[in-house]
N, C-alpha and C positions, 0 to 999 in steps of 0.2 A: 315541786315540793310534794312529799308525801306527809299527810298527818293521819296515828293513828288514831281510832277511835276506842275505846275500850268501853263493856260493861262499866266503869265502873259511873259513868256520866248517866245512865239513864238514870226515870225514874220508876221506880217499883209499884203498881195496882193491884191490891188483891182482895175480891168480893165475890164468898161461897165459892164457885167452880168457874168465875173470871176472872183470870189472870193476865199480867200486860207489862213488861217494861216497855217504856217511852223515852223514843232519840229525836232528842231536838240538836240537830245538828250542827247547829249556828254556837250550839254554846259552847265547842271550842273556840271558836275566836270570838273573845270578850269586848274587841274593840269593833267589831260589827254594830255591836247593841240592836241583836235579831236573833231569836231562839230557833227561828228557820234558817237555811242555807239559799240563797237567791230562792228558786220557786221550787224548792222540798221543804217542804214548812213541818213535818213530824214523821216518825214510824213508829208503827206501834206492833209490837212483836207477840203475839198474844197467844197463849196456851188456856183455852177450855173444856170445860167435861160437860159429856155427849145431857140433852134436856136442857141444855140452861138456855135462857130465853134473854135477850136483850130487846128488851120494849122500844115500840117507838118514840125516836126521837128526831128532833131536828138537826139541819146541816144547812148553810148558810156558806157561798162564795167559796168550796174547798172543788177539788176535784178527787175522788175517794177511790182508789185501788185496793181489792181485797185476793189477796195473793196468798191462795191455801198449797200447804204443804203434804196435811194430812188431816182426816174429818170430811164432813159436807155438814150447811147449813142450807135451811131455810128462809130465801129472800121474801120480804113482801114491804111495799113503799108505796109513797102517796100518788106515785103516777100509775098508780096502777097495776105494774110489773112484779111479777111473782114468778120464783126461781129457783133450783137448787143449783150453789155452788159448791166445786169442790178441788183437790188437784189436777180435775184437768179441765175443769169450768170457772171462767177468769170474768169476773165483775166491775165494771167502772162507772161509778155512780158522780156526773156533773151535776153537784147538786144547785150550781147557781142562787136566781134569787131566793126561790125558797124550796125544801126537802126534808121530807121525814124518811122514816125506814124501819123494822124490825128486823131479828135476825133471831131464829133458832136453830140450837143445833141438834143434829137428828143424833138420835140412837144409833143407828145401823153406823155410821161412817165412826165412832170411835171419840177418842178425843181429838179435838180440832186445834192444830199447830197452824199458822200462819202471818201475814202481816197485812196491818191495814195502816194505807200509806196515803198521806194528805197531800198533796200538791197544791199549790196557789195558781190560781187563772190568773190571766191574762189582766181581768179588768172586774170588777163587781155586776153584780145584776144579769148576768147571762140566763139564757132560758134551762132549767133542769132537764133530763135525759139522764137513763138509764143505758149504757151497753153491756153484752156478753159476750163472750168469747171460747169457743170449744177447743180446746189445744190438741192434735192430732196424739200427739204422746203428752204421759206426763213430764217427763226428763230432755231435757236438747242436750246432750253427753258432748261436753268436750268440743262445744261450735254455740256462740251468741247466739240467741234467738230473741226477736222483736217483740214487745210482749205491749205496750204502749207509748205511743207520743205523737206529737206533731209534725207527720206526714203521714204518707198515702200509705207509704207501704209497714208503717203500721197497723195491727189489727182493732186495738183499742185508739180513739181519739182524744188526747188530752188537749185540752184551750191555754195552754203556754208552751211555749220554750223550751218542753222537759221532755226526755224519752228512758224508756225501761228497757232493762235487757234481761234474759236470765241465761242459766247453761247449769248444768252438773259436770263440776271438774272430775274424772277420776282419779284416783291414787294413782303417786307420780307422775300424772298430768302435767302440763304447763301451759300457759295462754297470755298474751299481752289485749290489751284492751281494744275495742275497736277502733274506727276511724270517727273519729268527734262531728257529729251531724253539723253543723254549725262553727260559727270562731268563737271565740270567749268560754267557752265551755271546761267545766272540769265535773269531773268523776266521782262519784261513793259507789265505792267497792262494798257492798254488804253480804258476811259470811252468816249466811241462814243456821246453816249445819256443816261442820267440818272443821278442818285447820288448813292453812292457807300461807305458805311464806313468799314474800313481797321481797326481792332482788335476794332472798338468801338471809335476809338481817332481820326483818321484821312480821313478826309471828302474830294470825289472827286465825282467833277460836271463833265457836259460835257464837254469834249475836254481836260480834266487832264487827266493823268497818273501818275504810279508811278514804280521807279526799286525796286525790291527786288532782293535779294542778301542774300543767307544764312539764308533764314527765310521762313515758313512759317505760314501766316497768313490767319485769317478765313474776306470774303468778302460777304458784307450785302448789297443788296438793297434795299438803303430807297423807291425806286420808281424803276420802270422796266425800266431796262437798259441794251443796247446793250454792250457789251464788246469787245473786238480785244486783242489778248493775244500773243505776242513775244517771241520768248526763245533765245536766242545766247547765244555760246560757245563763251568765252570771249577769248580761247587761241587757239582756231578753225583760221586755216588761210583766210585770207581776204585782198583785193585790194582794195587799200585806195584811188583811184585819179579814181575812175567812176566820169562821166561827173556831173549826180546831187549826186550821193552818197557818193561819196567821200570828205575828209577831208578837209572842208574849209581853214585852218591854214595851208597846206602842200604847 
């Protein structure tokens, strides 16, 4: 089963030079009664202009991926760790039992396009830890690349169930999905930037997505487009009440 996802289910943020729509994933299927999707509890899509400063704040039981497109910020958090990320410097903040952070974004890098993506752990109370990760290129063209999850030969370590992929399709491209790490597992396909036809029938802009589910289909780039690729184990254990990850409804 494929379901699309379309713009028009997020929701809209906008404060001075922060801006955000928010995909809560789960709210396609209403009979869930989960605004997450098993252990993808949110994404948040965010376009900022370069100075703006997001204060410290706290983060509680999520596991937090900041996956820039374009821009660099400045990281600095309560353990210590101070950082610039940017497109080709990848951040994952387990914020466990407890975590603050600031984030500025620098002049020089531009306005800051990217996503900052919630995952749910495993279990509540875990120890915080910051990781980084330097990406050899900014682009994987046209070939999956591991970007976080739970095993080894990922670079970032996530504390559930869940693994990330990205690629740059290019125009006229084609590619069908990996090999699912796991059993139970299904897919969100997230189109960053581009257009993206799904078996020929079903057309995604930027900022769609779609789950698959027991299927696999073949993915076209009408135009070059960046991708962000998901997998959760649907019956993989996960902590539903992280501070943003967790389950709106609960």
């Amino acid at each position: 089963m494929i379901t699309k996802i379309d713009n028009a289910i997020k929701y809209g943020r906008q404060h001075g030079g922060f801006g955000i729509q928010i995909l809560y994933p789960g709210l396609i299927r209403p009979e869930l009664n989960d605004s997450g999707f098993a252990t993808i509890g949110r994404i948040d899509h965010a376009r900022i202009t370069p100075g703006t400063l997001i204060p410290m704040h706290p983060h509680q039981d999520d596991e937090i991926l900041t996956y820039l497109r374009s821009g660099k910020v400045k990281h600095l958090d309560s353990e210590g760790y101070t950082d610039v990320i940017s497109n080709q410097k990848l951040m994952l903040m387990n914020a466990g039992a407890r975590y603050a952070h600031e984030e500025r974004v620098l002049e020089d890098g531009g306005v800051l396009e990217g996503l900052q993506i919630f995952i749910r752990p495993e279990t509540a109370g875990l120890p915080p830890q910051v990781q980084f990760h330097q990406l050899p290129e900014i682009y994987s063209k046209n070939h999956w690349r591991k970007i976080a999850g739970k095993a080894a030969d990922y670079p970032l370590q996530v504390r559930s169930n869940t693994w990330l992929m990205d690629l740059r399709l290019e125009a006229g491209e084609a590619i069908l999905l990996p090999e699912a790490p796991a059993e139970n597992c299904t897919f969100l396909f997230y189109v960053f930037d581009g257009k993206i036809k799904i078996n020929e029938n079903i057309g995604l802009d930027a900022g769609e997505s779609a789950l698959v589910e027991m299927e696999s289909p073949t993915f076209r780039a009408n135009q070059t487009s960046d991708i962000l690729l998901f997998i959760t184990q649907t019956t993989g254990d996960h902590f539903d009440d992280g501070m943003y990850s967790g389950n709106l409804h609960s």
